[in-house]
PDB file of the backbone (N, CA, C, O) and the ligand in Angstrom, with CONECT records:
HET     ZN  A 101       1
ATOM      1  N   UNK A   1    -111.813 -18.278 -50.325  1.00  0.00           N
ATOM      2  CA  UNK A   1    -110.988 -18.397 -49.123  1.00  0.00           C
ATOM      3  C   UNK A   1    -111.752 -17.789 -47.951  1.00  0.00           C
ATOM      4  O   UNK A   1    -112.281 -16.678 -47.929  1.00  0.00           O
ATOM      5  N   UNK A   2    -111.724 -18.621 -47.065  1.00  0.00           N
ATOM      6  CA  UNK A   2    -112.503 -17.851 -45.987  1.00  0.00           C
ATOM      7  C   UNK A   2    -112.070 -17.939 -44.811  1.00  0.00           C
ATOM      8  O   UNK A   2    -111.963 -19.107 -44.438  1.00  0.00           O
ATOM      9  N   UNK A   3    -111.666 -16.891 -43.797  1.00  0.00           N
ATOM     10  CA  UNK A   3    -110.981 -17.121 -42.414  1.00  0.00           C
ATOM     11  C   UNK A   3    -111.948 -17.488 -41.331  1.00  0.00           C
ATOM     12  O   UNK A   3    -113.097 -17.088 -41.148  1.00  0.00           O
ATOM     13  N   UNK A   4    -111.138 -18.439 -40.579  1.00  0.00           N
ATOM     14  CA  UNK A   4    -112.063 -18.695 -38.965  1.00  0.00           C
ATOM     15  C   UNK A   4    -111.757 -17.547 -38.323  1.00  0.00           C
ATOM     16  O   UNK A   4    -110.758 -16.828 -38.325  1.00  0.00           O
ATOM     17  N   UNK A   5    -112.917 -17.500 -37.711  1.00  0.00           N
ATOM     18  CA  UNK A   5    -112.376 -17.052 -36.126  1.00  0.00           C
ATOM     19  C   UNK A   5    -112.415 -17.411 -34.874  1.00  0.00           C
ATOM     20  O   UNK A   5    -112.548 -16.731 -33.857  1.00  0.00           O
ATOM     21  N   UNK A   6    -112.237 -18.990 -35.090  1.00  0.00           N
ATOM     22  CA  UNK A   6    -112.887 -19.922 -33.606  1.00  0.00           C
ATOM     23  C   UNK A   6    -111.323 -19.695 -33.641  1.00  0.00           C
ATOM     24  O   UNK A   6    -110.585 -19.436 -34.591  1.00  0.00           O
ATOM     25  N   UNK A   7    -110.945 -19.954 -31.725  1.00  0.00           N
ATOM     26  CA  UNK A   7    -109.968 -20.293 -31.597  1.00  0.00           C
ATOM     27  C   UNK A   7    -109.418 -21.742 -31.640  1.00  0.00           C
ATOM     28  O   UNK A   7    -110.377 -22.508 -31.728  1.00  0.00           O
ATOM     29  N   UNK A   8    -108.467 -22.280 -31.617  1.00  0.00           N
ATOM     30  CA  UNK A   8    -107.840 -23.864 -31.795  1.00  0.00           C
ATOM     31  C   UNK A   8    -108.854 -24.314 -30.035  1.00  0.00           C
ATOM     32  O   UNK A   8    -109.398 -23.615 -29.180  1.00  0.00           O
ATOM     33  N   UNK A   9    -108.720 -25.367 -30.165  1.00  0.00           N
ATOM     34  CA  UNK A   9    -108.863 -26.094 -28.704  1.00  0.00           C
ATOM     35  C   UNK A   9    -108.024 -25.494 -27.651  1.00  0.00           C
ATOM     36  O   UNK A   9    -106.962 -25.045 -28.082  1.00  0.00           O
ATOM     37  N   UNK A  10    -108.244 -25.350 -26.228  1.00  0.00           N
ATOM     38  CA  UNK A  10    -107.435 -25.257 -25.396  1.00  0.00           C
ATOM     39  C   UNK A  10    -106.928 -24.173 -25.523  1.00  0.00           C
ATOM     40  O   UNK A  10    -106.239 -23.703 -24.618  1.00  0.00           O
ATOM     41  N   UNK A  11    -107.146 -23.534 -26.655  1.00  0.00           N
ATOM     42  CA  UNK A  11    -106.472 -21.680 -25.935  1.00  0.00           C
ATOM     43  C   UNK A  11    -107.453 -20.652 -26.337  1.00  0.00           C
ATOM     44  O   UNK A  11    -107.855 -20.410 -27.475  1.00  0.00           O
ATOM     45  N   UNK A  12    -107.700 -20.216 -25.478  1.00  0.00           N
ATOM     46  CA  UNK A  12    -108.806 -19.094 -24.265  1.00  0.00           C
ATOM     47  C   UNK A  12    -109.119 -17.891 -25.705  1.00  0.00           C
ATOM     48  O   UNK A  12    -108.170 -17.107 -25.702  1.00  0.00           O
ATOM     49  N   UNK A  13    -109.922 -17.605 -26.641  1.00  0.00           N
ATOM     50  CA  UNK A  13    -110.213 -16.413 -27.595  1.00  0.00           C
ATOM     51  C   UNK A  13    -109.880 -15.267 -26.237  1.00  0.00           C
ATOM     52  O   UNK A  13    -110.176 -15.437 -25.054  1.00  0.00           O
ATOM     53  N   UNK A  14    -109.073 -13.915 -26.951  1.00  0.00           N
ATOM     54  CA  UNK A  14    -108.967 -12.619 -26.037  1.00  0.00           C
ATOM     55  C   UNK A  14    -109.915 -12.187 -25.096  1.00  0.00           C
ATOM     56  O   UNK A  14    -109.701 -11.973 -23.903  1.00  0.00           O
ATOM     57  N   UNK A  15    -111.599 -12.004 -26.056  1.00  0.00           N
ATOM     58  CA  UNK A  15    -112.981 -11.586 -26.127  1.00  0.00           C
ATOM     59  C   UNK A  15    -113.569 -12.703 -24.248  1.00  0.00           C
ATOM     60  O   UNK A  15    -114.345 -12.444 -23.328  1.00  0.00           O
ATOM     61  N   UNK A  16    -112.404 -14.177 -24.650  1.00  0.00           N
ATOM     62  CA  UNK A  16    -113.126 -15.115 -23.512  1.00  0.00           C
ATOM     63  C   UNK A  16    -112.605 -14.355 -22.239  1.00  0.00           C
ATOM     64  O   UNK A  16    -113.243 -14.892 -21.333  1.00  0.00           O
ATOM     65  N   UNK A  17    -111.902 -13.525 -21.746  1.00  0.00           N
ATOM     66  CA  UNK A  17    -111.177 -12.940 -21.036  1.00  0.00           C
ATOM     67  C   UNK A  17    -112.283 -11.948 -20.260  1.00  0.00           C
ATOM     68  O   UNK A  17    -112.659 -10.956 -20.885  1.00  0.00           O
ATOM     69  N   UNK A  18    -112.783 -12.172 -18.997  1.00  0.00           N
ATOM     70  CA  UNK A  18    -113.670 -11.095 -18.505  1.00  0.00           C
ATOM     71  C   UNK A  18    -113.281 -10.125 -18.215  1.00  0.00           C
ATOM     72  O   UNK A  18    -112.307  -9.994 -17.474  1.00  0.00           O
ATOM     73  N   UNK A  19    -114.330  -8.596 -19.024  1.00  0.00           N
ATOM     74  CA  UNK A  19    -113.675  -7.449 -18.800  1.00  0.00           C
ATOM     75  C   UNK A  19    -113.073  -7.048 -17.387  1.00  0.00           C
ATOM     76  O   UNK A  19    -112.069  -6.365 -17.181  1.00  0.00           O
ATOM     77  N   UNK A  20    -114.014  -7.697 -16.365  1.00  0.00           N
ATOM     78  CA  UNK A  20    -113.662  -7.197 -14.651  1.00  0.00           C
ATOM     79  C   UNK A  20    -112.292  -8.127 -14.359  1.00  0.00           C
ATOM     80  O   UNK A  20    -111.677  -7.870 -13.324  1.00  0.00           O
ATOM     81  N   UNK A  21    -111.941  -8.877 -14.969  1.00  0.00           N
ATOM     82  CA  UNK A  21    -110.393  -9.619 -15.031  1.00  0.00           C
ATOM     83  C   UNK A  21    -109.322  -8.548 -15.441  1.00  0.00           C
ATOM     84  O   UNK A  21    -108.274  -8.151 -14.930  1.00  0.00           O
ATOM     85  N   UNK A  22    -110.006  -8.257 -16.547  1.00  0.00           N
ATOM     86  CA  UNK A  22    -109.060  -7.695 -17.967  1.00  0.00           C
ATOM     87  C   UNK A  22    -108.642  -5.786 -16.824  1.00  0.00           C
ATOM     88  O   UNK A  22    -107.787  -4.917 -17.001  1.00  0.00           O
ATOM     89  N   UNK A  23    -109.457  -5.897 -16.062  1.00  0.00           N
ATOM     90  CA  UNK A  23    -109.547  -4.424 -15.820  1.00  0.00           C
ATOM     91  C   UNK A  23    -108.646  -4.132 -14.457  1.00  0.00           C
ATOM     92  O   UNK A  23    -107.995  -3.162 -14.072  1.00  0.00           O
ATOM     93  N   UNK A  24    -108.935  -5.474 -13.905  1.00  0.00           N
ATOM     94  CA  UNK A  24    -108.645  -6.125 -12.166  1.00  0.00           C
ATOM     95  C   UNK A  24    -106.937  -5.703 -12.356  1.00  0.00           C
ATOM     96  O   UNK A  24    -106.293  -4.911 -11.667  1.00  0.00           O
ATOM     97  N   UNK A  25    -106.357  -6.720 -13.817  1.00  0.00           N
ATOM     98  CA  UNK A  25    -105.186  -6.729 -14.313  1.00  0.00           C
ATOM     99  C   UNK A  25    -104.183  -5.244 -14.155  1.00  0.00           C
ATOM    100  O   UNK A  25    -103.183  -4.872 -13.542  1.00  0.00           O
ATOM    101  N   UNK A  26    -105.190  -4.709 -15.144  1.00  0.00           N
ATOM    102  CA  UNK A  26    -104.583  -3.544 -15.445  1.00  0.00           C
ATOM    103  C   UNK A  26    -104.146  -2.357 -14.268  1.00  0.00           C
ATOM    104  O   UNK A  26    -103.201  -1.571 -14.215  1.00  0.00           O
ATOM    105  N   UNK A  27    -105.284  -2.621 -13.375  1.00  0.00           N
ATOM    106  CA  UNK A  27    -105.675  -1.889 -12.361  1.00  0.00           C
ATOM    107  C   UNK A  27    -104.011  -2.593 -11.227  1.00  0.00           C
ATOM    108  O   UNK A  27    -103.301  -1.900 -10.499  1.00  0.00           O
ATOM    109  N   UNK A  28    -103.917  -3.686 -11.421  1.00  0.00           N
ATOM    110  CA  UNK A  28    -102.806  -3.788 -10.116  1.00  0.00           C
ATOM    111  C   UNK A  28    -101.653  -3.424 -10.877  1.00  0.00           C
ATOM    112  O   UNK A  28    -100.859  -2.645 -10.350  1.00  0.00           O
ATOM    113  N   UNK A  29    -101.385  -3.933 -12.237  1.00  0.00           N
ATOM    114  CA  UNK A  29    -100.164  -3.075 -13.087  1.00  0.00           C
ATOM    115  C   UNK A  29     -99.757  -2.078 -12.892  1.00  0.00           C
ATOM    116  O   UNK A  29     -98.533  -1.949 -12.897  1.00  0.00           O
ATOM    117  N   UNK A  30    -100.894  -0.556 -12.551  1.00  0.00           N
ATOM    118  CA  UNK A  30    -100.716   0.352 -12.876  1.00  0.00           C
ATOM    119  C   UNK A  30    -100.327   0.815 -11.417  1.00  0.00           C
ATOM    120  O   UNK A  30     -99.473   1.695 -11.307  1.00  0.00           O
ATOM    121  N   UNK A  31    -101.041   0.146 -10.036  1.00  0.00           N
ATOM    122  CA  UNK A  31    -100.799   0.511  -8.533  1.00  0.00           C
ATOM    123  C   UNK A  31     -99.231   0.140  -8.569  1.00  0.00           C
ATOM    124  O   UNK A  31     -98.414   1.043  -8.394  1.00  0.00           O
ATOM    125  N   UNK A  32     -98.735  -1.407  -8.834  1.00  0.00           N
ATOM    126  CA  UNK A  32     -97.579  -1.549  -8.543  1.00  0.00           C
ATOM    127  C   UNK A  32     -96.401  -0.651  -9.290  1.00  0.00           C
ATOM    128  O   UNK A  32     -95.290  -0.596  -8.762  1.00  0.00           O
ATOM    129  N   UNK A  33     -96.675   0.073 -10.565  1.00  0.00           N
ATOM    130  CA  UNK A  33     -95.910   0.926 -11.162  1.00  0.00           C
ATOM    131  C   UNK A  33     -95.650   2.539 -10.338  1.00  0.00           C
ATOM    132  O   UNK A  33     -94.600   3.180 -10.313  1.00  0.00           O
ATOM    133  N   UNK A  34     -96.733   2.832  -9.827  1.00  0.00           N
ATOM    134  CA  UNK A  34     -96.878   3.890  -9.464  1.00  0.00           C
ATOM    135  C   UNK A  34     -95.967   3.777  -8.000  1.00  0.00           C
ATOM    136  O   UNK A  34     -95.360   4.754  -7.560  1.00  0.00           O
ATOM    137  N   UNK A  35     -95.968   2.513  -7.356  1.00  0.00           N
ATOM    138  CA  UNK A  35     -95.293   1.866  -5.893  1.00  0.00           C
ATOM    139  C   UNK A  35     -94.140   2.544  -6.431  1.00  0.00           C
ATOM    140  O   UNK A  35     -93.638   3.627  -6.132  1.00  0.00           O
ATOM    141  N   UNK A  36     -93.727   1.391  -7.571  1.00  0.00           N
ATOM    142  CA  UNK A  36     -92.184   1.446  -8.098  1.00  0.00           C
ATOM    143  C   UNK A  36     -91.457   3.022  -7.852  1.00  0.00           C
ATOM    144  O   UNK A  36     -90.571   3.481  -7.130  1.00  0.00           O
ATOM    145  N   UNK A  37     -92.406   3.542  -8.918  1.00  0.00           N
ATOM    146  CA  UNK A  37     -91.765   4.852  -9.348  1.00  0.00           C
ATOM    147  C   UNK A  37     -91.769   6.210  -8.204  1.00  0.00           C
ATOM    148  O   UNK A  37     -90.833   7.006  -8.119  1.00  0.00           O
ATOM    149  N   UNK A  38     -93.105   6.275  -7.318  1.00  0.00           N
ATOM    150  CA  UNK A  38     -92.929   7.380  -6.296  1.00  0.00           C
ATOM    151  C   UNK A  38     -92.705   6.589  -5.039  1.00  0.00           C
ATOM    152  O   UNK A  38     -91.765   6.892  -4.304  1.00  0.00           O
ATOM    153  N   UNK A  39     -93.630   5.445  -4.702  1.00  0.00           N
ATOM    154  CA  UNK A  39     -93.299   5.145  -3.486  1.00  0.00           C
ATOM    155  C   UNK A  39     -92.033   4.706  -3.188  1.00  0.00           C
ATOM    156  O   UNK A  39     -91.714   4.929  -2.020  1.00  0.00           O
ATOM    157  N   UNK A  40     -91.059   4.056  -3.985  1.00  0.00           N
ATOM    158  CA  UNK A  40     -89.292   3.741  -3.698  1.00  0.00           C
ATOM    159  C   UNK A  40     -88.647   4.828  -3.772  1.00  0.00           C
ATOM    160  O   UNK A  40     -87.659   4.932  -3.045  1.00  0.00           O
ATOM    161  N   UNK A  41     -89.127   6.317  -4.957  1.00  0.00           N
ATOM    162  CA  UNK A  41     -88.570   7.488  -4.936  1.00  0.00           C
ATOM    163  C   UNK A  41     -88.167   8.223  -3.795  1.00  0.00           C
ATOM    164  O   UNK A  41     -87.082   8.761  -3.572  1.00  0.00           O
ATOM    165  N   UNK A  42     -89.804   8.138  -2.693  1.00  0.00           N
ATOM    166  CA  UNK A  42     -89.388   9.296  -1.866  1.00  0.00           C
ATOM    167  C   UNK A  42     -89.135   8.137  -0.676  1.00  0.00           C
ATOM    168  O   UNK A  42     -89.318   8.631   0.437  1.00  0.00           O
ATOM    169  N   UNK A  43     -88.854   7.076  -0.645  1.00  0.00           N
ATOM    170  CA  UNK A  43     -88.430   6.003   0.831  1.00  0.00           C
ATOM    171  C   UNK A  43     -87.245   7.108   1.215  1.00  0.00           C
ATOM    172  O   UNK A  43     -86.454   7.753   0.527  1.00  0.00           O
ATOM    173  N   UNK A  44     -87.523   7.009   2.763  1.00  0.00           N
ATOM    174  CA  UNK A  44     -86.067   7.365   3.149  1.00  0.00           C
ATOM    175  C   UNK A  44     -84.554   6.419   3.142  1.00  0.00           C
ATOM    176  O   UNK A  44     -83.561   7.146   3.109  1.00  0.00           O
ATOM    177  N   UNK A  45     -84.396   5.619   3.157  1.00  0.00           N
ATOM    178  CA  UNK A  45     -83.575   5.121   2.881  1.00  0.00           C
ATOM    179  C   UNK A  45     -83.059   5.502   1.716  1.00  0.00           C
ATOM    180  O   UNK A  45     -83.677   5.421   0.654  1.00  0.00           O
ATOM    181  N   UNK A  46     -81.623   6.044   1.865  1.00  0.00           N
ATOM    182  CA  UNK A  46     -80.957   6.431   1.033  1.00  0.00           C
ATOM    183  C   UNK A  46     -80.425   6.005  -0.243  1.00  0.00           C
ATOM    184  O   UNK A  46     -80.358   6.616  -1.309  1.00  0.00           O
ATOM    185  N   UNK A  47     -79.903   4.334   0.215  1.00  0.00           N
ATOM    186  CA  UNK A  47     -80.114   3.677  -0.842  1.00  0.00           C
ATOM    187  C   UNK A  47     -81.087   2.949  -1.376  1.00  0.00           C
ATOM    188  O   UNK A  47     -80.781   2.273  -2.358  1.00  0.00           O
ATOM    189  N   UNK A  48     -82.009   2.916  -1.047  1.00  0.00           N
ATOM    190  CA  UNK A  48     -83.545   2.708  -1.869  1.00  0.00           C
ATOM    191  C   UNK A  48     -83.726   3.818  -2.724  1.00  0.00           C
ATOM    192  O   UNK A  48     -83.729   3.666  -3.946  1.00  0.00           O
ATOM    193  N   UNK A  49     -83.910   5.174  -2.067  1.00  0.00           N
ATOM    194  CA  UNK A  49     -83.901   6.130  -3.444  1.00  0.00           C
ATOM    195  C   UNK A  49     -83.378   6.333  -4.077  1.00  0.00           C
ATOM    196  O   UNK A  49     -83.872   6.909  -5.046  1.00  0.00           O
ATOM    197  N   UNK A  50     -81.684   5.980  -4.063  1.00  0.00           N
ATOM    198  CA  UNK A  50     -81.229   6.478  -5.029  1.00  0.00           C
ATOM    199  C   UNK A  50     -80.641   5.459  -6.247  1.00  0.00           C
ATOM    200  O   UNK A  50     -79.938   5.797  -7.200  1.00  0.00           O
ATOM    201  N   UNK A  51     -81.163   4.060  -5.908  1.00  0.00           N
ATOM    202  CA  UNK A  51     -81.555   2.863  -6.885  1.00  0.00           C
ATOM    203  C   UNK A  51     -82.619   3.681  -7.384  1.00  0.00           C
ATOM    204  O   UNK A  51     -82.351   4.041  -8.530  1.00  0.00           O
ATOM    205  N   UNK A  52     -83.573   4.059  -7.033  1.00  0.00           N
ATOM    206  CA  UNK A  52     -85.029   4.301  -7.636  1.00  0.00           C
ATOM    207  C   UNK A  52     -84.868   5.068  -8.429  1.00  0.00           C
ATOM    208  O   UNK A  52     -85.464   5.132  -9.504  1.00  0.00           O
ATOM    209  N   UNK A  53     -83.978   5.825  -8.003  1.00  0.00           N
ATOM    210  CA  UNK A  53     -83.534   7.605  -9.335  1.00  0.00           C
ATOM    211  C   UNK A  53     -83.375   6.822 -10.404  1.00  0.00           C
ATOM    212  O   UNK A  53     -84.109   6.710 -11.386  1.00  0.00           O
ATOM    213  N   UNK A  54     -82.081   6.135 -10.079  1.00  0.00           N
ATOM    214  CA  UNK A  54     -81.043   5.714 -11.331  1.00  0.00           C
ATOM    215  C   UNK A  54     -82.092   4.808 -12.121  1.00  0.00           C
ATOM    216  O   UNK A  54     -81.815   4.765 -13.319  1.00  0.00           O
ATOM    217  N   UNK A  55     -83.213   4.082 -11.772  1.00  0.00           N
ATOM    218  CA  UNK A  55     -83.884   3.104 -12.614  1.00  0.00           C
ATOM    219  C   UNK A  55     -84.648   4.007 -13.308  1.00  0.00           C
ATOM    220  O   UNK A  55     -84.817   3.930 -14.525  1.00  0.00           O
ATOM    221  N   UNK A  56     -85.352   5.280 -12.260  1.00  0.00           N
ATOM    222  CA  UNK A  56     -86.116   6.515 -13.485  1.00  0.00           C
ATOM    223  C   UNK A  56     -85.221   6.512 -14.115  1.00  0.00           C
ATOM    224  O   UNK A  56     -85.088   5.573 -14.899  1.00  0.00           O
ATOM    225  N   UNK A  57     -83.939   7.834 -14.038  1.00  0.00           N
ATOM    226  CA  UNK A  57     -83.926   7.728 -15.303  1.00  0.00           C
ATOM    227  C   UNK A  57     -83.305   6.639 -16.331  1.00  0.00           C
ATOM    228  O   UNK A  57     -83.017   6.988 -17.475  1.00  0.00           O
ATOM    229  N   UNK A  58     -83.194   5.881 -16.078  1.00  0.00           N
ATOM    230  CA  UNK A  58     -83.109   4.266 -16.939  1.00  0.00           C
ATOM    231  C   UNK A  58     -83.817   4.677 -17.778  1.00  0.00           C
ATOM    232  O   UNK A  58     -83.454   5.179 -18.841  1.00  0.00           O
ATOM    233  N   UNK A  59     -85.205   4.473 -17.303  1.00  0.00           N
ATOM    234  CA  UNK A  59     -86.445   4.897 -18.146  1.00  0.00           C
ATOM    235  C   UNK A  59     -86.825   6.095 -19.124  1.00  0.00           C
ATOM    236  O   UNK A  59     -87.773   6.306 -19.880  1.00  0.00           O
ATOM    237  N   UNK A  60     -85.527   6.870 -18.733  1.00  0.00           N
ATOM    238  CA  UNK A  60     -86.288   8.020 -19.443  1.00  0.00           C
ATOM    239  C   UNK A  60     -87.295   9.208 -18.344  1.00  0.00           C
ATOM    240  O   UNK A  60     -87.460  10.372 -18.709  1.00  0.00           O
ATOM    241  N   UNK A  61     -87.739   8.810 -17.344  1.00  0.00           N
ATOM    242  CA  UNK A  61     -88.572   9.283 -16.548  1.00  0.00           C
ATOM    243  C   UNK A  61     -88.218  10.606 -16.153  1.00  0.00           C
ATOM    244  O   UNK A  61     -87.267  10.748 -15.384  1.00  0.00           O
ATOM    245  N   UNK A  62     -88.807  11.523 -16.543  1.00  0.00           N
ATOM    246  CA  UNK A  62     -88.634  13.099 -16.121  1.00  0.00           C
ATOM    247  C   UNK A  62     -88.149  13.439 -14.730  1.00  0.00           C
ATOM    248  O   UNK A  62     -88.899  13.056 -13.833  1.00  0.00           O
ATOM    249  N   UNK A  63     -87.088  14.058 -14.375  1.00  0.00           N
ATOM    250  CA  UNK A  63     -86.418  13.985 -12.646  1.00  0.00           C
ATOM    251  C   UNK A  63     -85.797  15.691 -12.521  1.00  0.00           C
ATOM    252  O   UNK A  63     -86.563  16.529 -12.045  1.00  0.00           O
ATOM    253  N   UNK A  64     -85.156  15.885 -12.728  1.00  0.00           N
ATOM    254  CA  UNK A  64     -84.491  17.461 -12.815  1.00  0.00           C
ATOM    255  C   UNK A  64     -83.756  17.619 -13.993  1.00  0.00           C
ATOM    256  O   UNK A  64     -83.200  18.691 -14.235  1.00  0.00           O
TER     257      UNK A  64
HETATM  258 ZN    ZN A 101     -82.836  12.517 -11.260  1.00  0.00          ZN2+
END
């Protein structure tokens, strides 16, 4: 018994994925999370922050 490791036609192996893609990705994931979580935190608008609380702690996210 012996396994492939080609992928089927038409869908992309992980490895085909360029690291400066793979990194580009991660890299705006992690800016727009960080937006989410401090930059809506400390908005002045009152109700912007205090949606933002209630979604921390949704999360679990450490607050007082
Ligand atoms: Zn809190």
């Amino acid at each position: 018994m012996s396994v492939s490791h080609t992928a089927p036609h038409g869908v992309a192996a992980p490895a085909a994925v360029a690291t400066s893609t793979r990194l580009l990705a991660g890299l705006s994931a992690m800016i727009l999370g960080l937006v989410l979580v401090w930059g809506a935190g400390f908005a002045s608008a009152q109700t912007l922050h205090d949606t933002a609380h209630d979604v921390r702690h949704g999360f679990g996210f450490p607050c007082h």
